[in-house]
C-alpha positions as CSV (number, residue, x, y, z in Angstrom):
1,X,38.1,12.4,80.7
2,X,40.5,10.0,82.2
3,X,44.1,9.6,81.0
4,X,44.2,6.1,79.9
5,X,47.3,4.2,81.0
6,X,50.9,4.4,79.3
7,X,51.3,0.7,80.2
8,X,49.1,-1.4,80.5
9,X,48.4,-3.7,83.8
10,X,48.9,-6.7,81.5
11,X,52.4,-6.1,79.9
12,X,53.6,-4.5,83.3
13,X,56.2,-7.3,84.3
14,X,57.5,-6.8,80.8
15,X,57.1,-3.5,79.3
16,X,57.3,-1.5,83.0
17,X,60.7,-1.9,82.9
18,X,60.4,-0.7,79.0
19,X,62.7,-4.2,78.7
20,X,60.1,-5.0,75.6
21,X,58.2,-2.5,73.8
22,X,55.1,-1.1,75.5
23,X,51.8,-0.9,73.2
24,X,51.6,2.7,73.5
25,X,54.9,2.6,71.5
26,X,54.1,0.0,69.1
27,X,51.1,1.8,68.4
28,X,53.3,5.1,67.5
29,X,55.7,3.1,65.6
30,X,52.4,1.8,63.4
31,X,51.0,5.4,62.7
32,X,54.3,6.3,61.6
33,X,55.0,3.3,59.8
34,X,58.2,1.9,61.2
35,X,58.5,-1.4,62.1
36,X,61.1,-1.6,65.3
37,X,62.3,-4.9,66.6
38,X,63.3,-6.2,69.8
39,X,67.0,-5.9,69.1
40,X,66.9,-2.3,68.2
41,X,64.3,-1.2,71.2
42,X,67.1,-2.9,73.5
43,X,70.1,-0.7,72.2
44,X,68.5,2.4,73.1
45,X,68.8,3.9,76.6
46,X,66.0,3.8,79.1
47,X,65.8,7.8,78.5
48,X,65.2,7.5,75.0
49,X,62.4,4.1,75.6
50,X,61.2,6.7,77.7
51,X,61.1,9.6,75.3
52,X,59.3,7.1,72.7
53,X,56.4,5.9,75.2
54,X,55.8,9.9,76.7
55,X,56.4,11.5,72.8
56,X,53.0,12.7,71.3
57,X,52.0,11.1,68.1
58,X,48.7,12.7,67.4
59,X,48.7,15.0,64.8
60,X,50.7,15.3,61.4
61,X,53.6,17.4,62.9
62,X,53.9,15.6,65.7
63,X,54.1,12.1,63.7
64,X,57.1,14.0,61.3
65,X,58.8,14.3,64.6
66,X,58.3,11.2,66.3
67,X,59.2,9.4,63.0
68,X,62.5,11.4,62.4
69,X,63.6,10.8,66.0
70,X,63.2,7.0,65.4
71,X,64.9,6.9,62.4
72,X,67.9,8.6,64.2
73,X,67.6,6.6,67.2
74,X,67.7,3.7,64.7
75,X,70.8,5.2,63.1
76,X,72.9,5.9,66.0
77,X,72.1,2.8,68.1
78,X,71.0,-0.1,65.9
79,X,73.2,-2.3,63.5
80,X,70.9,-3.4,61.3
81,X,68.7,-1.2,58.9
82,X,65.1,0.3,59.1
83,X,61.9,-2.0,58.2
84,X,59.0,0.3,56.8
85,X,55.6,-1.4,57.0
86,X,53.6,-1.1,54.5
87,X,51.3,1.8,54.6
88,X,47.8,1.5,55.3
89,X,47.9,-1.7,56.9
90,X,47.5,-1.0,60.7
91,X,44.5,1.2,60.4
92,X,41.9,-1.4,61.8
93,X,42.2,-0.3,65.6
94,X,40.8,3.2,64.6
95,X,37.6,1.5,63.5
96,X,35.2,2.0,66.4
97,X,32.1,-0.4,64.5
98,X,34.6,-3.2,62.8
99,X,36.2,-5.7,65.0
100,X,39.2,-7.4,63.3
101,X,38.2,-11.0,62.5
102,X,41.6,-12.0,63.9
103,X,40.3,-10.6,67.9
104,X,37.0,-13.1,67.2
105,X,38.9,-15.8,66.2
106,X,41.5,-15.3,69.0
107,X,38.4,-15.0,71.5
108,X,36.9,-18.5,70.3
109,X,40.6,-20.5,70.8
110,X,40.8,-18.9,74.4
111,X,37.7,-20.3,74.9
112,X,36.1,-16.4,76.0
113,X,32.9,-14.5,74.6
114,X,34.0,-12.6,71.8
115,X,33.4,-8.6,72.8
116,X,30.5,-7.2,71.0
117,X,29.9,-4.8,69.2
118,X,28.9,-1.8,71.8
119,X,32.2,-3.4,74.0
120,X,34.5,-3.2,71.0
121,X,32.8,0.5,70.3
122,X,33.6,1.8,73.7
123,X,37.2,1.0,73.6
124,X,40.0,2.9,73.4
125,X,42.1,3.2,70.0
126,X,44.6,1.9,72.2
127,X,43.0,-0.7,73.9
128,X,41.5,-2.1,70.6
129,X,45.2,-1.8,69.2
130,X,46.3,-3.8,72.0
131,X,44.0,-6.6,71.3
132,X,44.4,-6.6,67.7
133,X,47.7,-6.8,68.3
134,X,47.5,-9.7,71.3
135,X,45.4,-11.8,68.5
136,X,47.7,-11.5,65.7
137,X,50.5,-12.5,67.6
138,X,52.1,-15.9,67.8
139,X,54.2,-15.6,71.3
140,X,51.9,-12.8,72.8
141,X,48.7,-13.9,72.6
142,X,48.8,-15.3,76.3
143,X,48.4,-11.4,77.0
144,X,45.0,-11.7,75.4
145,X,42.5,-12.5,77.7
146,X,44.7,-10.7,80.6
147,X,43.9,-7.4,78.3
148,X,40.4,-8.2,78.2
149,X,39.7,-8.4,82.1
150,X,41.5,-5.4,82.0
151,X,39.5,-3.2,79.9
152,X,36.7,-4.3,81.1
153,X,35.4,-6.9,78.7
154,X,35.4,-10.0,80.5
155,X,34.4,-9.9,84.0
156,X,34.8,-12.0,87.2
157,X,37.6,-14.5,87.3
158,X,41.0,-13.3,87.4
C-alpha cells in the first residue's frame, strides 16, 4: 500500500513551507476536536508545525497525546484561548458511501462533474477530508478542482 502524501501537490506553495496549516493537520486537529487558527499555527516553530503534520493520530492513545501536545503548544505560544469544536461534527470524511452535499454543490459552481459514487468510495479519508474541506470554505475553495485532478477525479486539463 502506498503512503499517501503529507502535503498535498495542491496546497504545496502554501502549506510546504507549513506557512498555513497542511490538511493532514487540520484533519488531526478535527479528530481531536480542536479548532487552531492561523494566528496560533504561525507562533509555533517550524519544529513543532513539523511535529503536528508527522504526529500519529490514529488510535485512542495516540489522539490523548496529540491533543494534550496542542493544548500545550497553544498555551506556551498563543495569546488567545482554545476553540473546541463541537463534537461529532467533522465525521463526514470517514464515510466511504455518503458524499457531503456541500463537495456536489461546490462541483456544480466550478462548473466540474461531481465525483460519483465509486470515485468518492475509493478515496482516501484524507483526500475526501480535503475536499470536504476545499467546499466548505469561503477563501479556499480555488483549491478545489486543483485537489480533484490531483486525486485522480477529474482528468485531462491541468
Amino acid at each position: 500500500m502506498s503512503e499517501s502524501p503529507m502535503i498535498f501537490e495542491f496546497e504545496r506553495d502554501f502549506a510546504g513551507s507549513l506557512r498555513c496549516i497542511p490538511m493532514i493537520t487540520r484533519q488531526k486537529l478535527d479528530i481531536v476536536g480542536i479548532k487552531m487558527t492561523l494566528r496560533q499555527w504561525s507562533r509555533l516553530s517550524r519544529e513543532e508545525r513539523g511535529r503536528l503534520v508527522e504526529m500519529c493520530c490514529d488510535t485512542p492513545a495516540e489522539q490523548e497525546a496529540y491533543r494534550a501536545l496542542v493544548l500545550d503548544l497553544i498555551a506556551a505560544r498563543a495569546d488567545e484561548p482554545v476553540r473546541f469544536l463541537p463534537p461529532l461534527t467533522f465525521e463526514d470524511w470517514r464515510e466511504a458511501d455518503q458524499m457531503p452535499e456541500a463537495v456536489s454543490i461546490q462541483a456544480e459552481a466550478d462548473g466540474v462533474p461531481v465525483p460519483t459514487p465509486q470515485q468518492w468510495a475509493a478515496l482516501s479519508p484524507l483526500e475526501r477530508f480535503a475536499l470536504i474541506k476545499l467546499a466548505r470554505s469561503k477563501h479556499e475553495n480555488e483549491n478545489f478542482v486543483p485537489a480533484l485532478k490531483e486525486f485522480g477525479i477529474l482528468q485531462g486539463e491541468g
